[in-house]
Structures are given as C-alpha cells and as structure tokens.
C-alpha positions as CSV (number, residue, x, y, z in Angstrom):
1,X,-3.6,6.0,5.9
2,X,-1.9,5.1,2.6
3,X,-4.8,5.8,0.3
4,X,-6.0,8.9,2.5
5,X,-2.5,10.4,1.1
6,X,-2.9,9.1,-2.3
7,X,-6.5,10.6,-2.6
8,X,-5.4,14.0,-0.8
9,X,-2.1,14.7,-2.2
10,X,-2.1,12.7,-5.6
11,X,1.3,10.9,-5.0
12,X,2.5,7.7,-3.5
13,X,4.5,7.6,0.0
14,X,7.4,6.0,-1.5
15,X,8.6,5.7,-5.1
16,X,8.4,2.8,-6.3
17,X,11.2,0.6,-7.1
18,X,13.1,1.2,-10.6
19,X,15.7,-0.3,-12.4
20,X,18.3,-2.7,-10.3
21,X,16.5,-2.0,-7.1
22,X,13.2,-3.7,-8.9
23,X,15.1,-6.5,-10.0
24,X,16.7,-7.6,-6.7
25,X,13.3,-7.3,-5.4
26,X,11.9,-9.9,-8.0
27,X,14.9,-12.2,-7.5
28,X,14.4,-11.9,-3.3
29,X,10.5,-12.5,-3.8
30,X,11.4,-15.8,-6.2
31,X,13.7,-17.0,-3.5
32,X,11.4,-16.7,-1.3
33,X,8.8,-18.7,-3.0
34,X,11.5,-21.3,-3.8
35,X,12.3,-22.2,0.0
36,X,8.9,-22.1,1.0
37,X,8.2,-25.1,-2.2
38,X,11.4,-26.5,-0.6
39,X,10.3,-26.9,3.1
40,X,6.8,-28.0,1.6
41,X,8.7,-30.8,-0.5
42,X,10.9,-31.1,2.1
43,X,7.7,-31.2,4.5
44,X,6.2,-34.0,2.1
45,X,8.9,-36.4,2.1
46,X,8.9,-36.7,6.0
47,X,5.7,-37.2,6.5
48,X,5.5,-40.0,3.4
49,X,8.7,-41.5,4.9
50,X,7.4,-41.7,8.6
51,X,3.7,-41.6,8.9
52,X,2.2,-43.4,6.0
C-alpha cells in the first residue's frame, strides 16, 4: 500500500526522520547490532566451552 500512495499522491506516509530524531535512531539500530554480536559471542563461547 506504501508505494500505491507514493505513486498516487507523490509523497511519503511519514516524514522521515531529521535531526536528533535520526540520530537516536542510528544509535538504537547500532545497539541493536551490538547485543545481537554479543549473544552470538556469547553463543560461541558456550558451545566451545561445553560441546567440543
């Protein structure tokens, strides 16, 4: 439905983020990506520690 509005009406739904708002959304999507490389790690040790 999203690119049925853009097409139609020439605009976005939203505006996109600007400003502070953009850069909280970087630093939220970078600590995101670091836990997720944690629990991996984290993941990695266990399974070296107790299975091999």
């Amino acid at each position: 439905m999203c690119a049925y509005n853009v097409r139609q009406k020439k605009t976005l739904d939203h505006d996109p983020g600007s400003g502070a708002s953009r850069a909280i959304n970087f630093l939220r999507s970078l600590g995101i990506w670091a836990l997720g490389g944690l629990a991996i790690y984290l993941l990695y040790l266990l399974t070296s520690r107790y299975l091999l």
